[in-house]
C-alpha positions as CSV (number, residue, x, y, z in Angstrom):
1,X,10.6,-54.4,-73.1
2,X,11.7,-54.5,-69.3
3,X,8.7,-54.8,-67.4
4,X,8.8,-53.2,-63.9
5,X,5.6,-54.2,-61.9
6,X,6.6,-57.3,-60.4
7,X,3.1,-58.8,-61.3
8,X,3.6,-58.8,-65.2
9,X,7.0,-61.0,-64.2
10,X,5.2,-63.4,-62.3
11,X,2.2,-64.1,-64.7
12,X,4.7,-64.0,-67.7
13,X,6.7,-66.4,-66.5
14,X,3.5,-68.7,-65.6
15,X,2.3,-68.5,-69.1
16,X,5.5,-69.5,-70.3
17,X,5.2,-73.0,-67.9
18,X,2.0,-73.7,-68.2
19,X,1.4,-72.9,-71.9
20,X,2.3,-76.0,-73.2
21,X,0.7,-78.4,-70.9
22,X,-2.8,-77.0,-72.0
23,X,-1.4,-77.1,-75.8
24,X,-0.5,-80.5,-75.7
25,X,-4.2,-81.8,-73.5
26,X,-5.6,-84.2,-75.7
27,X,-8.4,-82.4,-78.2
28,X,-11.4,-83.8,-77.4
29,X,-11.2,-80.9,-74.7
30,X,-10.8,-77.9,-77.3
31,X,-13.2,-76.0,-75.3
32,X,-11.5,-75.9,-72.4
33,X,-8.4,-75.3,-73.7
34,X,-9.3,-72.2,-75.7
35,X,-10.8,-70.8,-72.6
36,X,-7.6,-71.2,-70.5
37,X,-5.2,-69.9,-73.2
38,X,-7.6,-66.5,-74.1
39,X,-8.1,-66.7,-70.3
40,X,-4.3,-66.4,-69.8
41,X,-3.6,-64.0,-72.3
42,X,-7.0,-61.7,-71.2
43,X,-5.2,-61.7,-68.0
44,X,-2.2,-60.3,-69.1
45,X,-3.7,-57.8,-71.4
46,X,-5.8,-56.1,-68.5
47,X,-2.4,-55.8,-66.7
48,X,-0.7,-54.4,-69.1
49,X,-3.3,-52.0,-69.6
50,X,-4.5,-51.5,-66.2
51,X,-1.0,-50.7,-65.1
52,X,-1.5,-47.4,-67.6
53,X,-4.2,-45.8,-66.1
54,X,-4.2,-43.8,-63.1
55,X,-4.7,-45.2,-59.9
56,X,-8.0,-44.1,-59.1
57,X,-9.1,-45.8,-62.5
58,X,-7.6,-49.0,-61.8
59,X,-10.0,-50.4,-59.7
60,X,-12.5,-52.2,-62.1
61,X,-9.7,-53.5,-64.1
62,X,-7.8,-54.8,-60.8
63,X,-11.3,-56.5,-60.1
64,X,-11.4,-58.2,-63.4
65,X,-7.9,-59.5,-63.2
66,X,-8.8,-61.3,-59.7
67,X,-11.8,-62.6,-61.1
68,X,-10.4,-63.7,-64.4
69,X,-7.1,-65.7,-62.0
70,X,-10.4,-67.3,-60.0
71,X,-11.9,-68.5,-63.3
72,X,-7.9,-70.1,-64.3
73,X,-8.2,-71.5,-60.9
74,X,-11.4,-73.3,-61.7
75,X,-10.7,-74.8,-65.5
76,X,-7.8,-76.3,-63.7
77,X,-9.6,-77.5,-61.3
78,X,-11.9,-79.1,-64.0
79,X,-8.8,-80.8,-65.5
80,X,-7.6,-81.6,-62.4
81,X,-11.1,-83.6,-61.6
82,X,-10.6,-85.6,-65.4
83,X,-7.4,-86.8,-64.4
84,X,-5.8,-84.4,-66.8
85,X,-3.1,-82.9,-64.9
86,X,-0.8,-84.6,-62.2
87,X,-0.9,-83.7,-58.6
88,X,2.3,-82.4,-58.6
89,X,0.8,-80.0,-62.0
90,X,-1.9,-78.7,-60.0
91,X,-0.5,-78.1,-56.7
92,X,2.0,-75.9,-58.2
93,X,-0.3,-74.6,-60.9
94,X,-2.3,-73.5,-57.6
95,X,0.1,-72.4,-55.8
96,X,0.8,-69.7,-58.4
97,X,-2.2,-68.6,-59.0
98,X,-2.3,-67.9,-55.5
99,X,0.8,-66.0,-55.5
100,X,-0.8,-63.9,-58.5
101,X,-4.0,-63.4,-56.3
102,X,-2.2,-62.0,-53.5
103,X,0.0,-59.1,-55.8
104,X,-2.9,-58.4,-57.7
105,X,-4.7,-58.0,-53.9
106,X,-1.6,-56.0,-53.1
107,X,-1.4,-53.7,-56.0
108,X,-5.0,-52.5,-55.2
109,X,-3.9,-51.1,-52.3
């Protein structure tokens, strides 16, 4: 399926880095790691669906997306704190969830 919104893209392709990382934390932090991955994929869901409805139904959906990328933001922030991701892992993990922030921010618009 050739996705057009620019968004879908962008999250897709962070999923597809960041994925494994969480897969592979060690398992004594199951919780967390089931929250990011149905976090991840919630995300993407209320895109895809969001991106169906007409505009002035989007609104609440476009709210739960940014909410949803602040709660990602926080959980690796958490793992960040345990010493469970690198610098280097979480300033770029940031910096995309950033990037997502701002063309979900856009797309409401």
């Amino acid at each position: 399926m050739n996705d057009k919104l620019i968004l879908i893209k962008e999250y897709k392709l962070f999923i597809d880095k960041y994925e494994n990382i969480i897969i592979n934390l060690d398992n004594n932090y199951k919780d967390l790691k089931n929250r990011i991955i149905n976090t991840m994929y919630d995300i993407l869901d209320n895109i895809y669906y969001c991106n169906l409805l007409e505009i002035n139904k989007r609104k609440n959906y476009q709210r739960k997306i940014i909410v949803k990328i602040k709660m990602l933001d926080y959980y690796f922030g958490k793992l960040y704190k345990k010493k469970l991701l690198k610098d280097n892992q979480y300033n770029d993990i940031s910096k995309r969830l950033l990037i997502l922030l701002k063309l979900t921010l856009g797309w409401m618009k």
